[in-house]
DODO-422727 format. One line per 8 residues: number of its first residue (from 1); their letters; for each residue x, y, z of C-alpha. Coordinates in pm, 1 decimal. Example, Ala and Ser with C-alpha at 12.3 -4.5 7.8 and 13.67 -1.06 7.14 Angstrom:
BEGIN
1	as	1230.0:-450.0:780.0; 1367.0:-106.0:714.0
//
This chain:
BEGIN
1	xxxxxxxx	561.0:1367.8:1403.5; 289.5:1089.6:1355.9; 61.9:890.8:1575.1; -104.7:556.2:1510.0; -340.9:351.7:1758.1; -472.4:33.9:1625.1; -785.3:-117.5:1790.1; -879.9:-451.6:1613.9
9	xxxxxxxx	-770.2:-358.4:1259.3; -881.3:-22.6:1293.3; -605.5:264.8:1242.6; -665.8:617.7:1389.8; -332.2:838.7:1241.9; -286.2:1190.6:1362.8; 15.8:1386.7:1143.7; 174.5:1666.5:1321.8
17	xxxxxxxx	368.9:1761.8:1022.3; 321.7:1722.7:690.3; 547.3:1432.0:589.2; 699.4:1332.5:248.7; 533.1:1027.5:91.3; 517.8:656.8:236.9; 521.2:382.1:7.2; 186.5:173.5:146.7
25	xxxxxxxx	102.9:-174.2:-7.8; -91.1:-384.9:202.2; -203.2:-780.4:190.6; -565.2:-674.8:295.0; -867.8:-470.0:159.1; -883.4:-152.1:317.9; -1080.9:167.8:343.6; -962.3:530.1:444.9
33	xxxxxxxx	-1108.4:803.6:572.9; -1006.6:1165.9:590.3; -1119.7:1310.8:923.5; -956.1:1666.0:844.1; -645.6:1784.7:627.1; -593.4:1587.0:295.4; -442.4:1292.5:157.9; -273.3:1221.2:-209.6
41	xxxxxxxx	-250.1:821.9:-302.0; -8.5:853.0:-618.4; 11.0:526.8:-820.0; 258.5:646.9:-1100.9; -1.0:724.1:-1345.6; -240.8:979.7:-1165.1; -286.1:1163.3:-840.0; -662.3:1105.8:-622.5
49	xxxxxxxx	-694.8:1369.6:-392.9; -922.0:1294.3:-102.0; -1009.1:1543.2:116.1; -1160.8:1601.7:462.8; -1527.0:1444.6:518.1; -1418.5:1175.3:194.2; -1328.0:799.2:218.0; -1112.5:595.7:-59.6
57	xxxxxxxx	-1122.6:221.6:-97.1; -760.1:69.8:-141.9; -774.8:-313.3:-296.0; -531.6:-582.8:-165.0; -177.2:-580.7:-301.7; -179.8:-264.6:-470.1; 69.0:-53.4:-498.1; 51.5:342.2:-351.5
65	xxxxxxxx	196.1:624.6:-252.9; 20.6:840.3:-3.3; 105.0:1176.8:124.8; -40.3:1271.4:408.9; -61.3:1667.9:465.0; -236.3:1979.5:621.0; -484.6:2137.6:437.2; -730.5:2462.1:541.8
73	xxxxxxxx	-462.4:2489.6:857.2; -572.0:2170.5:992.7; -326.9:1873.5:1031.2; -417.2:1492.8:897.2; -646.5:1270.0:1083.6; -750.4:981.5:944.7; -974.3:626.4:992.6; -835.9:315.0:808.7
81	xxxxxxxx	-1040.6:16.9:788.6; -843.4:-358.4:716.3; -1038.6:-591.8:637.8; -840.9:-921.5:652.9; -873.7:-1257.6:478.1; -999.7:-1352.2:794.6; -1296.2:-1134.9:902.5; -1392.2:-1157.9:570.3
89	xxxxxxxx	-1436.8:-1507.7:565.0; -1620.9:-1484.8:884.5; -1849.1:-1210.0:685.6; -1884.1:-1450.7:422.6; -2049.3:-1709.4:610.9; -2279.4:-1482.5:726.6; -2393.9:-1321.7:449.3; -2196.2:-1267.2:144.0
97	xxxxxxxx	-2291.7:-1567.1:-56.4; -2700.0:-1482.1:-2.1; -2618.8:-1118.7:-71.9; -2555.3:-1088.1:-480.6; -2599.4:-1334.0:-696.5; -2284.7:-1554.0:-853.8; -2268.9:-1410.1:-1195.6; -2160.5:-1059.5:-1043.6
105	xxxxxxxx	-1880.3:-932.1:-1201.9; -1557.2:-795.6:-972.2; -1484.8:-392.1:-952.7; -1181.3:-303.8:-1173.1; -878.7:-362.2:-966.9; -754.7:8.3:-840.9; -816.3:267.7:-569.4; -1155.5:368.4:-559.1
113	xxxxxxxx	-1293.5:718.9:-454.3; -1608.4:639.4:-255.2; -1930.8:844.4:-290.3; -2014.8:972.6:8.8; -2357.8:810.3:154.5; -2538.6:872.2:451.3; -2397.4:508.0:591.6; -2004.0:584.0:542.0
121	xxxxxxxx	-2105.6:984.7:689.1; -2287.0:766.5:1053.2; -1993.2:461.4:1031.6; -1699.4:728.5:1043.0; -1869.2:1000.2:1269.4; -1958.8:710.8:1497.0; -1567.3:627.6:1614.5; -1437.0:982.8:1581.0
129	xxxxxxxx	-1434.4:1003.3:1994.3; -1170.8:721.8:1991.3; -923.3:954.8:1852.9; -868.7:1058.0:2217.3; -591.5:808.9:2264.3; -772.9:821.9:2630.1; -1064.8:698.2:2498.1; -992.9:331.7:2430.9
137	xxxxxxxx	-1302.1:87.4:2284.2; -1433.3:-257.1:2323.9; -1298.6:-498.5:2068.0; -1627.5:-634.9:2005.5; -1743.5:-338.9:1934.7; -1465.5:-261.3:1675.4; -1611.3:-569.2:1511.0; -1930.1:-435.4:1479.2
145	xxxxxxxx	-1795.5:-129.8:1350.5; -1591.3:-318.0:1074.6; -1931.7:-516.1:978.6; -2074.2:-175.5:920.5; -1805.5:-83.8:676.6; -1821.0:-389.9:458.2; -2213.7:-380.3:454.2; -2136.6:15.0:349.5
153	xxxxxxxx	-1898.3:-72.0:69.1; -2176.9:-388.2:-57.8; -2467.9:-126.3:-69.6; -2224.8:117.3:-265.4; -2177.4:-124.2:-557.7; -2251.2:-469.2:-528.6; -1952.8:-573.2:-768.9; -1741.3:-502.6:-443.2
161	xxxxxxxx	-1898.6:-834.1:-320.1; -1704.2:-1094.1:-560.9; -1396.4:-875.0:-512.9; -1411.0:-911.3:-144.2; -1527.9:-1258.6:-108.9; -1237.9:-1373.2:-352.4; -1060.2:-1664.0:-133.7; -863.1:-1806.0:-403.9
169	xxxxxxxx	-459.1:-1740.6:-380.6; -297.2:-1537.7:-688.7; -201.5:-1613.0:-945.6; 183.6:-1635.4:-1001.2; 284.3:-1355.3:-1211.5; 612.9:-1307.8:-1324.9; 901.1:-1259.6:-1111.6; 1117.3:-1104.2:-1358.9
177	xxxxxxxx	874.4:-857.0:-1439.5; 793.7:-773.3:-1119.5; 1121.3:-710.4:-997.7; 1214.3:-485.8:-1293.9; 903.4:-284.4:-1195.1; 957.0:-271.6:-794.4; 1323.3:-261.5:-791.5; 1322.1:80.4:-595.2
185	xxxxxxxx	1126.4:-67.7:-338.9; 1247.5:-219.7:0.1; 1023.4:-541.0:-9.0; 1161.9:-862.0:226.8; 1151.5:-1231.0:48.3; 827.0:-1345.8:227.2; 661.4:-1009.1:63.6; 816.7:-1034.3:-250.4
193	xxxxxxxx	716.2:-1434.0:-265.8; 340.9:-1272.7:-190.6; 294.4:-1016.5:-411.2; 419.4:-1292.0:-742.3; 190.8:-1541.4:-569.0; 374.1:-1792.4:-435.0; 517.8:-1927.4:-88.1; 863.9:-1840.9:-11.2
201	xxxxxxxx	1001.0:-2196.4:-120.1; 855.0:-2140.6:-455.5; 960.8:-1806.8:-519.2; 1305.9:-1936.5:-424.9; 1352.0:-2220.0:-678.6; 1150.8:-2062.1:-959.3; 1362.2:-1744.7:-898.2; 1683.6:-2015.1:-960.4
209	xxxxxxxx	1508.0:-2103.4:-1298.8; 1563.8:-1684.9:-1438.5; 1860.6:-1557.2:-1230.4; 2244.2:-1723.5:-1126.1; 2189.1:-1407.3:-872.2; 2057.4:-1409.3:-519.1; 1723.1:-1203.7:-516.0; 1917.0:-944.0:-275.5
217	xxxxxxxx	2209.0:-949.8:-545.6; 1974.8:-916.8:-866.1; 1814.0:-610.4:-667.7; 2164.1:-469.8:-559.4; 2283.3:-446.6:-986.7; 1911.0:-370.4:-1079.3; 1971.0:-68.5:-888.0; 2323.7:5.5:-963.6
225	xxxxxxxx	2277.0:-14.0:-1340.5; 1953.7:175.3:-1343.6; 2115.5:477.8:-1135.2; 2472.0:509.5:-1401.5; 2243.6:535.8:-1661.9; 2051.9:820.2:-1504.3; 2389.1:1021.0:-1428.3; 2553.0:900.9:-1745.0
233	xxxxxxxx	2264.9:972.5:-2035.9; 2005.9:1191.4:-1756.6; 2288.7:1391.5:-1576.3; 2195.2:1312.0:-1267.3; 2412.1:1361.0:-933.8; 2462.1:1091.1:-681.5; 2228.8:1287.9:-399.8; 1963.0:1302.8:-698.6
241	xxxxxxxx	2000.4:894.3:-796.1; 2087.8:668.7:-478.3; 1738.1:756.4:-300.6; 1525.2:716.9:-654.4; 1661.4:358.5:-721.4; 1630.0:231.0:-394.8; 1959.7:298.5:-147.1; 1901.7:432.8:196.5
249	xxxxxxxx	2223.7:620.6:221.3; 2456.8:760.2:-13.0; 2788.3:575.7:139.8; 2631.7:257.6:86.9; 2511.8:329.6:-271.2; 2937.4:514.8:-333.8; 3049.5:171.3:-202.0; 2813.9:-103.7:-404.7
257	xxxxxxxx	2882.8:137.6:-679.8; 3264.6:133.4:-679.4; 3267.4:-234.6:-617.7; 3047.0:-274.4:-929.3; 3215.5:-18.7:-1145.6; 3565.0:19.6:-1049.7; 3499.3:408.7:-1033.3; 3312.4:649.6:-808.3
265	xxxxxx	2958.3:739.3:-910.7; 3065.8:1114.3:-842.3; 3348.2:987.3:-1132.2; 3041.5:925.9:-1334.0; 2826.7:1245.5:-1281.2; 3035.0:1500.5:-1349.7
//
């Protein structure tokens, strides 16, 4: 059992039950913090633990999995800061391009384990009261409270300031690539269009240009093809496979399956 109250871009998550992981990728710059039990952010090459009283920054379009779980018998409670394109515009034209100077370089894209200062320890013990879901605050005040984070993060390491303060769209990366890396995932058009850097028109036609496929279709054989190799060369059974590669439901993974292969996938594991 979860429960998640947003007040102006500001999350306050209370987990009952420790839950298996959740896939998170989000368009915005965002900071978490542990308010008791523990989190895990996974990115497929290491685990960062972050435990109660610590706060982890999480950049824009990146790619996590979190696990959210009890630790020391108390349950998860955490603070999540987004900080949108917008607000941090606004921010900008306050103060960001008088704060470091233009030659700055940008933080190495990747979750970052904040150090924990005397200004992120006051921010965060500040708004604990408004996990009372009784106890609702003043939007205004929310803003403030999100000003105080980004000025918290900028006197942590000023290289967070050209990171931040980066307005300029993506780059298109390759949507090949990207798919062959994400296939597992359940990502719409409009997000997969985002996260190669384009608008949804453009991902369409340049998609045209590599595939005779529909994006949906390329995903649907992706899938199907990566999970008979696992059971045919890794021995896998179908209740092991359909989930990895991406299928909600094992009767929807038997059917695209047979329709693909002309046999079973239980045909195939044995």
């Amino acid at each position: 059992m979860k429960l998640i109250f947003n007040y102006n871009d500001i999350f306050f998550s209370f987990y009952y039950d420790d839950v298996g992981g959740c896939v998170h990728r989000s368009r915005e710059y965002a900071m978490n913090y542990v308010y008791s039990g523990e989190m895990v952010l996974d990115n497929g090459r290491e685990q960062i633990r972050i435990r109660k009283g610590e706060c982890v920054f999480i950049p824009r379009d990146h790619h996590i999995t979190m696990y959210k779980r009890t630790c020391d018998g108390e349950r998860y409670c955490g603070i999540f800061l987004m900080f949108t394109r917008q607000f941090l515009r606004e921010m900008y034209g306050r103060f960001g391009q008088r704060a470091v100077p233009a030659s700055t370089p940008k933080l190495d894209p990747g979750v970052i384990k904040l150090p924990r200062t005397v200004e992120l320890a006051s921010l965060f013990a500040s708004m604990t009261p408004y996990f009372d879901p009784d106890v609702r605050p003043q939007g205004d005040f929310m803003q403030l409270k999100m000003q105080e984070g980004l000025l918290a993060l900028l006197h942590i390491d000023e290289r967070f300031a050209p990171m931040l303060f980066d307005f300029n769209e993506p780059w298109k990366i390759d949507i090949l690539e990207f798919m062959n890396e994400n296939y597992m995932y359940e990502f719409t058009m409009e997000e997969m269009a985002h996260y190669t850097g384009r608008s949804l028109a453009t991902f369409k036609r340049d998609f045209k240009k590599v595939s005779d496929l529909t994006p949906e279709k390329w995903l649907i054989r992706k899938r199907l093809e990566v999970a008979y190799a696992k059971m045919k060369e890794g021995g896998k059974k179908v209740v092991e496979v359909y989930a990895e590669v991406g299928f909600k439901n094992p009767s929807h993974f038997s059917t695209a399956f047979k329709k693909r292969y002309g046999i079973s996938p239980t045909e195939v594991s044995v």
